[in-house]
Biotite code that builds the C-alpha atoms (Angstrom):
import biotite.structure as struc

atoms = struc.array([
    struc.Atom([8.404, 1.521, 26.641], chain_id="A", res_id=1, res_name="UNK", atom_name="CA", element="C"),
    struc.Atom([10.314, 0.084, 23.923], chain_id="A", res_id=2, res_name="UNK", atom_name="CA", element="C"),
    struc.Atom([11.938, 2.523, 20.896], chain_id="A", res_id=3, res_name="UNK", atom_name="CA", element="C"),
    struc.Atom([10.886, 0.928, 17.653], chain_id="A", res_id=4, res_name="UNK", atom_name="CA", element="C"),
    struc.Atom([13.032, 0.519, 14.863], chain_id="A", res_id=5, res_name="UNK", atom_name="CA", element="C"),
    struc.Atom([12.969, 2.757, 12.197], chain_id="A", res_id=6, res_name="UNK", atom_name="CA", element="C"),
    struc.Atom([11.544, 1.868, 8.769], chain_id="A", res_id=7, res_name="UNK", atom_name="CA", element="C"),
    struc.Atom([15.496, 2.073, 7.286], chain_id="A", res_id=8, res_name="UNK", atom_name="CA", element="C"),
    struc.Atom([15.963, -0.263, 9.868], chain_id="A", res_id=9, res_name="UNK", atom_name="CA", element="C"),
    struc.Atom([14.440, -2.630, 9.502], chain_id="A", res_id=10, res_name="UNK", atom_name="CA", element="C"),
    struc.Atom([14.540, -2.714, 5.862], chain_id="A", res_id=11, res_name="UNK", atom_name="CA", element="C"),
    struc.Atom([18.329, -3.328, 6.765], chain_id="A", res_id=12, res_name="UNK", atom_name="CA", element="C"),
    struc.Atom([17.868, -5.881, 8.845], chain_id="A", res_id=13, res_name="UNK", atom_name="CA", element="C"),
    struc.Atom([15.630, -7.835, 6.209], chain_id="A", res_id=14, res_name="UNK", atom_name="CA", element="C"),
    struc.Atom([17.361, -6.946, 3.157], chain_id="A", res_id=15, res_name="UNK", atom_name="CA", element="C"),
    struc.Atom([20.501, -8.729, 5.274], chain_id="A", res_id=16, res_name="UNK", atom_name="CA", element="C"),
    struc.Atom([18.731, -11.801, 6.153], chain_id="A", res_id=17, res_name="UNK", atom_name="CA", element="C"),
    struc.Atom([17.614, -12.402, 2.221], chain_id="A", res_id=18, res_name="UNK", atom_name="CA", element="C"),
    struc.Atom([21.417, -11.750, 1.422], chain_id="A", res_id=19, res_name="UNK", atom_name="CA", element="C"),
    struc.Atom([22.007, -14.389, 3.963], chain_id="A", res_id=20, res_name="UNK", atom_name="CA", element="C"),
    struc.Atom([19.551, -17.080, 2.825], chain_id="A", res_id=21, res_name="UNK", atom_name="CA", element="C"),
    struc.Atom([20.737, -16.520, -0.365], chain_id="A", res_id=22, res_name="UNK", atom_name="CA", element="C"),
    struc.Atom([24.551, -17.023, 0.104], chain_id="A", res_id=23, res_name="UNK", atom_name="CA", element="C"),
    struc.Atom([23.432, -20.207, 2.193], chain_id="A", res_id=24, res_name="UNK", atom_name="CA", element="C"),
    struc.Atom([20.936, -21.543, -0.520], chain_id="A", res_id=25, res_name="UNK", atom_name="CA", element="C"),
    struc.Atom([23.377, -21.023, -3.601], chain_id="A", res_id=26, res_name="UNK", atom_name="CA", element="C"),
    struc.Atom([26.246, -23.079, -1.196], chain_id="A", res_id=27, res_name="UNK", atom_name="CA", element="C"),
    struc.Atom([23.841, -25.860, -1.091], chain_id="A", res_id=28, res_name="UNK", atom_name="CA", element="C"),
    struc.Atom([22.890, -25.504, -4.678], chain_id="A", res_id=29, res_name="UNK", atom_name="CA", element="C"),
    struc.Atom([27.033, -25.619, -5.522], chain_id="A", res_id=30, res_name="UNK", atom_name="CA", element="C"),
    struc.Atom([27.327, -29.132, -3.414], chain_id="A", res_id=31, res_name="UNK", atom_name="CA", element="C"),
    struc.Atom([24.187, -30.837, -5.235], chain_id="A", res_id=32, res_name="UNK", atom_name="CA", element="C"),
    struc.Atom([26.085, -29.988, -8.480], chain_id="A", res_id=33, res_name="UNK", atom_name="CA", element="C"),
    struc.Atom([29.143, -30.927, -7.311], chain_id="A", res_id=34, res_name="UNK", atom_name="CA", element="C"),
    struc.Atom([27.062, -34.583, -6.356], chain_id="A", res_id=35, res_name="UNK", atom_name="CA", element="C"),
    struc.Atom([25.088, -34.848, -9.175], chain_id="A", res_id=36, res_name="UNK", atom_name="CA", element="C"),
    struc.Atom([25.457, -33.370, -11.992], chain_id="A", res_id=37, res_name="UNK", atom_name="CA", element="C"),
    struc.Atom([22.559, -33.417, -13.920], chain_id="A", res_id=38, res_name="UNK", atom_name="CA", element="C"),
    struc.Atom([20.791, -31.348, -11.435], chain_id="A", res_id=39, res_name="UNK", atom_name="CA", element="C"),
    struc.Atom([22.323, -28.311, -13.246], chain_id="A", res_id=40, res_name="UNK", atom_name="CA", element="C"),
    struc.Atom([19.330, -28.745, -15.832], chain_id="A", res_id=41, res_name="UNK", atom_name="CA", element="C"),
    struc.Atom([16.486, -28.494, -13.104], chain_id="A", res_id=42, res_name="UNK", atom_name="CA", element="C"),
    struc.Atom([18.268, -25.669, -11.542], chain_id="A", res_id=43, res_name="UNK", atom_name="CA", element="C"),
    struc.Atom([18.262, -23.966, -14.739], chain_id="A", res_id=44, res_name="UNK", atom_name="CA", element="C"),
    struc.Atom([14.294, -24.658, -15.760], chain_id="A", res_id=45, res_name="UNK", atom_name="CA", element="C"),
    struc.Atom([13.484, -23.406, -11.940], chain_id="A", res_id=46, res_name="UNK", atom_name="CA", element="C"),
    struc.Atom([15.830, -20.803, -12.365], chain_id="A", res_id=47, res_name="UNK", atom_name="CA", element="C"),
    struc.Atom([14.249, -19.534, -15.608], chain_id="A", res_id=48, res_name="UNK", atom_name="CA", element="C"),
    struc.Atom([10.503, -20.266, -13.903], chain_id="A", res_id=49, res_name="UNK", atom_name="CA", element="C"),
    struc.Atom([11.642, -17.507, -10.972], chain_id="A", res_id=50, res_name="UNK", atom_name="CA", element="C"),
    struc.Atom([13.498, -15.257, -13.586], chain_id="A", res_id=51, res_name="UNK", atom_name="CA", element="C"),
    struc.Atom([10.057, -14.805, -15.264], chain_id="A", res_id=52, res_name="UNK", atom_name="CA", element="C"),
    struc.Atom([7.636, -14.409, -12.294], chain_id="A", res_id=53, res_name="UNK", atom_name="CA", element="C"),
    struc.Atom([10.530, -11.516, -10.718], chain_id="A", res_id=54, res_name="UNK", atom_name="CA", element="C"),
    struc.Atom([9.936, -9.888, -14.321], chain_id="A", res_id=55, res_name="UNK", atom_name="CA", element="C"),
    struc.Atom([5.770, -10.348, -14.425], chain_id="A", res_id=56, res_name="UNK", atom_name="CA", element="C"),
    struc.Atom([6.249, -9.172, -10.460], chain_id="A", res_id=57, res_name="UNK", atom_name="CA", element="C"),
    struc.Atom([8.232, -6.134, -11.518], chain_id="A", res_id=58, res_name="UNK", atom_name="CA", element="C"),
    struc.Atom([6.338, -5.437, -14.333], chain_id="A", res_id=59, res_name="UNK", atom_name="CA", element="C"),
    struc.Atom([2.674, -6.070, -13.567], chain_id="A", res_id=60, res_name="UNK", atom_name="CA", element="C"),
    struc.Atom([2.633, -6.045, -9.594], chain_id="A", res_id=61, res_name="UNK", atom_name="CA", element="C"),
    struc.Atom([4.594, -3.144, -8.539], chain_id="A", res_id=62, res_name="UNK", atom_name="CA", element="C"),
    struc.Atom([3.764, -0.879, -11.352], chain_id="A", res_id=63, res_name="UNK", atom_name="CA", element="C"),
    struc.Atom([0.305, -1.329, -10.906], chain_id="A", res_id=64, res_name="UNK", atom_name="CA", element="C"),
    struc.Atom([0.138, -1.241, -6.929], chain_id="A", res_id=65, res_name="UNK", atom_name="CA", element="C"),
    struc.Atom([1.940, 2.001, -8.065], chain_id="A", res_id=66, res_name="UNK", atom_name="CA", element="C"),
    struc.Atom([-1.807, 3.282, -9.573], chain_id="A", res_id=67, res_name="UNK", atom_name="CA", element="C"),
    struc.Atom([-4.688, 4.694, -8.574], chain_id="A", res_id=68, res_name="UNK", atom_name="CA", element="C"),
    struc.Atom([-7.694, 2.367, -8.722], chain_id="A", res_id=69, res_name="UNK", atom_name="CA", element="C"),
    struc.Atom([-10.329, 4.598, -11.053], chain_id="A", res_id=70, res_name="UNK", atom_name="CA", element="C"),
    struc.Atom([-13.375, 6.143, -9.218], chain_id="A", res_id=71, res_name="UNK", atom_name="CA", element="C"),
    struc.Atom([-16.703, 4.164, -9.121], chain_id="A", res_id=72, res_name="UNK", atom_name="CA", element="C"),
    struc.Atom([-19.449, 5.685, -11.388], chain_id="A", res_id=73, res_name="UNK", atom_name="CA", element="C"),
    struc.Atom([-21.999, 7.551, -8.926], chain_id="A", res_id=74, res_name="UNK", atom_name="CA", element="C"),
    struc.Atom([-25.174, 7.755, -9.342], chain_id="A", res_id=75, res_name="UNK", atom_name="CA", element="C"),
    struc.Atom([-27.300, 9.811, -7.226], chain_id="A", res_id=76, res_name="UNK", atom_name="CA", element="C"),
    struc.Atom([-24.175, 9.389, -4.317], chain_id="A", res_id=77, res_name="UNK", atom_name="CA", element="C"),
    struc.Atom([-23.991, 5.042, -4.948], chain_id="A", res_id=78, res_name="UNK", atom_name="CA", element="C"),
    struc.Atom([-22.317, 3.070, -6.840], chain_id="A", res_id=79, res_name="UNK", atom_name="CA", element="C"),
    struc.Atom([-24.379, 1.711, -9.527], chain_id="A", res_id=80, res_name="UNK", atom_name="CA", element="C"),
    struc.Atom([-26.638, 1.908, -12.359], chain_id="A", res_id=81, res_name="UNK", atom_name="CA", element="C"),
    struc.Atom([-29.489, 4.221, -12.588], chain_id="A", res_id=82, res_name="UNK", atom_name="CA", element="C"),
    struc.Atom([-32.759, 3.434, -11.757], chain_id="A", res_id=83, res_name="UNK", atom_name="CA", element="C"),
    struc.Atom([-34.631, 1.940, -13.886], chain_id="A", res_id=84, res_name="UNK", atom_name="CA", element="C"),
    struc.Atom([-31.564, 0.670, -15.915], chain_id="A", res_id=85, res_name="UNK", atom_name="CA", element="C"),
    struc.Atom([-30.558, -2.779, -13.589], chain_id="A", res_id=86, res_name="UNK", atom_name="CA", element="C"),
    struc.Atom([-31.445, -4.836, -16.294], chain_id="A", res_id=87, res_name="UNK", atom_name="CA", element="C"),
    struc.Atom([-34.007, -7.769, -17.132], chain_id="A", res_id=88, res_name="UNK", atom_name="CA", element="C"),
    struc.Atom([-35.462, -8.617, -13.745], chain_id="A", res_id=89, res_name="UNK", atom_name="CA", element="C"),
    struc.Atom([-34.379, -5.939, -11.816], chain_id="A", res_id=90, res_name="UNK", atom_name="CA", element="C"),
    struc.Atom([-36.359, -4.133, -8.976], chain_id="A", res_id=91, res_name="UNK", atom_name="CA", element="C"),
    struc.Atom([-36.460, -0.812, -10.558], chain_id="A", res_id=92, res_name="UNK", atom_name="CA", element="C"),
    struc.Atom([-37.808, -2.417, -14.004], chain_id="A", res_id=93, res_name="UNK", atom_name="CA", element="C"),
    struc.Atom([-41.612, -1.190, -14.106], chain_id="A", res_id=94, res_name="UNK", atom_name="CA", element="C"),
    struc.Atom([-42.499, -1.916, -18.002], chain_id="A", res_id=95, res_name="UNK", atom_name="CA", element="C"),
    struc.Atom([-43.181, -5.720, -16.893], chain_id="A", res_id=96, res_name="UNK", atom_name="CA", element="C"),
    struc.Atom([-45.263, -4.945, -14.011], chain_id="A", res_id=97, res_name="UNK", atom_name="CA", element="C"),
])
């Protein structure tokens, strides 16, 4: 049977294929420059675009994977309202009856 990898490594192993991609994507970025300079304007608007969903990532997505999602309110062992309290229409409503 085959050993898996441990967790390190493959974290590794992925963390060096983004360096890689990145290296390769920033040389291609440097030629188009090079080519045409007014690309350095889009670069910087999609540059700015990824800058700010990184932060709202970092900010919003990881600290709040980070939390505990708050316990359902129980009533007699489900979730829900109590009888009798579902609101206009609902099954438990006996006054209209």
């Amino acid at each position: 049977m085959p050993v898996k990898p441990s967790d390190s490594q493959r974290n590794a192993a992925t963390f060096l294929a983004l360096f890689g991609l990145m290296i390769i994507a920033s040389s291609l970025l440097a030629l188009i420059i090079m080519v045409l300079p007014q690309a350095i304007g889009v670069v910087l608007v999609v540059g700015g675009f990824a800058i700010m969903a990184a932060l709202q990532y970092m900010i919003w997505g990881y600290w709040l994977s980070n939390t505990a999602p708050a316990a359902p309110d129980l009533v007699d062992g489900h979730a829900g309202p109590a009888r009798g309290g579902g609101g206009i229409g609902s099954a438990g409503d006996d006054e209209h009856s």
